[in-house]
C-alpha positions in Angstrom: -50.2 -34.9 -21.0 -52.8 -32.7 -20.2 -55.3 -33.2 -17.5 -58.0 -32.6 -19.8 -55.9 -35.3 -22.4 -56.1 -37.6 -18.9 -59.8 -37.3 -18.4 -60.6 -37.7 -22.4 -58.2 -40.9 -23.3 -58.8 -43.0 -19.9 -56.6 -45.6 -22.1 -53.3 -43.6 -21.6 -53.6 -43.4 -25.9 -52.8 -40.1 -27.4 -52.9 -40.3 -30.9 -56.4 -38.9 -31.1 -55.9 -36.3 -29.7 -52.4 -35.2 -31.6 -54.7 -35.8 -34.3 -57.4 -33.6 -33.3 -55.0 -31.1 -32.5 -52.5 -31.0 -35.4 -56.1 -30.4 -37.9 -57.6 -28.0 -35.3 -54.4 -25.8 -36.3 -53.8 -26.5 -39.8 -55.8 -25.7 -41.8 -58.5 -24.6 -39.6 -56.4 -22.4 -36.9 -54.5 -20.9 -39.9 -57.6 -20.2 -42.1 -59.8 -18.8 -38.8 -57.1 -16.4 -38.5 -56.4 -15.7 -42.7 -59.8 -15.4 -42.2 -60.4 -12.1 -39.3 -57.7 -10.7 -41.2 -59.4 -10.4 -44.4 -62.4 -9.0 -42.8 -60.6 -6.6 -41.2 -59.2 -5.1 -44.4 -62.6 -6.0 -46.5 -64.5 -4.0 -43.9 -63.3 -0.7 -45.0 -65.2 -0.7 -48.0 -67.6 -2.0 -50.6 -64.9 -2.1 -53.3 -62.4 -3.5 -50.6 -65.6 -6.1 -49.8 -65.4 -7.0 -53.6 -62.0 -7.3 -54.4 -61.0 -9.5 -51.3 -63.9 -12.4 -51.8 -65.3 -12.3 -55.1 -61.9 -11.5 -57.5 -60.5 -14.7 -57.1 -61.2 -17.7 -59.8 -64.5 -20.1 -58.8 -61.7 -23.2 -59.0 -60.1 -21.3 -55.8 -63.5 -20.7 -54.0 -64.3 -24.5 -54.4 -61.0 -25.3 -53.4 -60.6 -23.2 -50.4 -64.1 -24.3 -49.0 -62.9 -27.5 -49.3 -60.1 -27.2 -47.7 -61.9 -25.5 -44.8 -65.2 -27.5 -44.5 -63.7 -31.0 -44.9 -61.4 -30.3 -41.5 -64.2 -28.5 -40.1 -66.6 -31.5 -40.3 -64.1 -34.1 -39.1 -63.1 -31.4 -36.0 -66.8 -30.7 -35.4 -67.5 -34.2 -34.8 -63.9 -35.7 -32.8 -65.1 -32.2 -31.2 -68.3 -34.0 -30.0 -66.8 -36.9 -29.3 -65.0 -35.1 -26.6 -67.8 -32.8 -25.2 -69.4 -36.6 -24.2 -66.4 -37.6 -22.4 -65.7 -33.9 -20.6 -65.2 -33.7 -16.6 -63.7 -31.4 -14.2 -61.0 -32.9 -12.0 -58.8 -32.1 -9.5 -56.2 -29.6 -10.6 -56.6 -25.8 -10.3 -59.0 -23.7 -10.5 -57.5 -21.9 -13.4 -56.9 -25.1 -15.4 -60.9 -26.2 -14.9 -61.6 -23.0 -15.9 -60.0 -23.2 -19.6 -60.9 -26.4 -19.7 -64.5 -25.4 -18.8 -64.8 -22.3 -20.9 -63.3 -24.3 -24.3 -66.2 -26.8 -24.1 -68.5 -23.9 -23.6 -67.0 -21.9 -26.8 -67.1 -25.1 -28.6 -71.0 -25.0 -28.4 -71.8 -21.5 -28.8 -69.1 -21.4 -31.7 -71.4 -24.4 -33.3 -74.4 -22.4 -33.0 -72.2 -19.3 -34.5 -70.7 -21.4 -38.0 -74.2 -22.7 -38.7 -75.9 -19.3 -38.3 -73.1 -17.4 -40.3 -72.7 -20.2 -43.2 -76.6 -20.6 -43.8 -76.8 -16.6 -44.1 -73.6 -15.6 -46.1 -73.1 -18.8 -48.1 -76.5 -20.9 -48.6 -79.3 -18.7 -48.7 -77.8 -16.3 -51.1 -76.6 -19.0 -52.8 -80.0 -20.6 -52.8 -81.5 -16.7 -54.5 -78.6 -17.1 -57.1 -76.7 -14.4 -55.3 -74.1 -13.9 -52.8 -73.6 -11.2 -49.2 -73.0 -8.3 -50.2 -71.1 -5.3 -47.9 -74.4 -3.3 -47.9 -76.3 -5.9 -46.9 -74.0 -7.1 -43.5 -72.9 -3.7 -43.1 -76.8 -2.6 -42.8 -77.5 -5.6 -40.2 -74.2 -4.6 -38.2 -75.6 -1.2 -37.8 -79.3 -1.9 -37.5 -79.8 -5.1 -36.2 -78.4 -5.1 -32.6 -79.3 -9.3 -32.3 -76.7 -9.1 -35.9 -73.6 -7.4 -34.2 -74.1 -9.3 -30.6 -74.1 -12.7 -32.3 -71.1 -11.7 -34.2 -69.4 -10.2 -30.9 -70.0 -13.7 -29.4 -69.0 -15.2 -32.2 -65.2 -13.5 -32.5 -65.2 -14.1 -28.6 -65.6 -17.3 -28.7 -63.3 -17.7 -31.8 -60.8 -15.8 -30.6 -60.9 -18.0 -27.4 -61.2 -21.5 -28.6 -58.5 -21.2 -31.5 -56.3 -19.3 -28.8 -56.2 -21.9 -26.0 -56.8 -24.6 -28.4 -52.6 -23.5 -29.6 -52.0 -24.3 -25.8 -54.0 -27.2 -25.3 -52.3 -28.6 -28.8 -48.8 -27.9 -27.8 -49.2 -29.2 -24.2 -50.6 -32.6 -25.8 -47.4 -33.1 -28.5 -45.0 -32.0 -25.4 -44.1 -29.4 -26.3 -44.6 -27.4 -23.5 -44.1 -30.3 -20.8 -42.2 -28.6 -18.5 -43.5 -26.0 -15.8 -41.3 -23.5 -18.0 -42.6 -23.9 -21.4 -46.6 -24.2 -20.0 -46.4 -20.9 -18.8 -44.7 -19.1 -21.9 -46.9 -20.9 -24.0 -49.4 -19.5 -21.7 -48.4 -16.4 -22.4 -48.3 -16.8 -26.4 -52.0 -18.3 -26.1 -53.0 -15.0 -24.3 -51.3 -12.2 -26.6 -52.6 -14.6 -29.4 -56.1 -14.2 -28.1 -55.4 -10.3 -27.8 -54.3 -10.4 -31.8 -57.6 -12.3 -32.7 -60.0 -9.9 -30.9 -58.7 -6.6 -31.9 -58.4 -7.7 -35.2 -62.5 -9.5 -34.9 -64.0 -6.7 -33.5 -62.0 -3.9 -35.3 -63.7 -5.7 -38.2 -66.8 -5.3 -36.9 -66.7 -1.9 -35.6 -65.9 -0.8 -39.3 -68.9 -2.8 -40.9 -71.0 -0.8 -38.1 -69.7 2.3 -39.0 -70.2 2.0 -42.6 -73.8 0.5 -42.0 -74.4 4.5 -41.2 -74.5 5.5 -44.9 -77.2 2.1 -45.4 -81.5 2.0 -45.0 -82.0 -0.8 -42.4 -82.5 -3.8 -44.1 -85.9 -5.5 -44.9 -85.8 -9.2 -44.3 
């Protein structure tokens, strides 16, 4: 077990946190990433914007977000749970760091989802509407506070989703030995590589095509 496992289940009891673990990855870990993908490829144009979110059925859409937000809620709060009981101890430096950094990403990232589902999901929703590419794409080129928070954002993504595979497979044992910890040290890192590029590619494409946009009136 982990030290950070050690510090959170002073019981010796690890079942909440394979738990916690297992959901972070699937669906949520798999979805987050499904999820930078498709913005990747929907950033290169409005009709690329349309066809990947808004061709599928409405049966799908409600599916998917409920396959997404029901695990998001139940991480968010076991997630909470664990900020409460968080402590530095006496292993290495490097160690306290992650450990240190994913509680901090955990926060910011809270911040992030609220801020990003209120503007793409509920308030167009709420006008009987839904984001369109001109609309982000305008902000991402015009509205510097727009494309920091969504820098941050695929930072912190990209960092909580990447260690969190480490932390997750340290927990079920499967990388117990001094061997597999740093190889799945490595994977954690080139995994966190994959998620940026492919975040910030996304974004750098939605700034770009902001260009041919008027700034936005909000």
């Amino acid at each position: 077990m982990s030290e950070a496992a050690v510090h959170e289940n002073p019981t010796g009891s690890v079942l909440f946190p394979r738990l916690g673990s297992v959901l972070a990855l699937a669906p949520l870990g798999v979805w987050t990433t499904w999820h930078l993908w498709q913005n990747l490829v929907a950033s290169r144009s409005d009709e690329a914007w349309q066809h990947t979110y808004f061709s599928g059925s409405a049966a799908g859409s409600v599916v998917t977000s409920l396959v997404v937000f029901a695990p998001l809620v139940i991480h968010t709060l076991w997630g909470l749970r664990r900020l409460k009981m968080a402590s530095v101890n006496k292993y290495s430096y490097f160690g306290n760091l992650k450990y240190i950094v994913q509680r901090v990403s955990a926060v910011g990232l809270l911040g992030f989802l609220a801020a990003h589902i209120t503007l793409a999901r509920i308030k167009p929703a709420l006008n009987g509407t839904h984001e369109t590419f001109e609309d982000l794409a305008a902000h991402m080129r015009h509205h510097p506070p727009t494309t920091m928070v969504y820098v941050l954002g695929v930072l912190g993504t990209a960092y909580h989703l990447a260690n969190g595979v480490y932390t997750s497979f340290f927990i079920n044992g499967l990388a117990a030995s001094p061997q597999a910890a740093r190889r799945m040290q490595v994977i954690s890192l080139v995994f966190f590589a994959f998620l940026v590029v492919v975040g910030l590619g996304a974004i750098a494409q939605l700034y770009n095509a902001g260009a041919a946009f008027s700034p936005p009136v909000d």
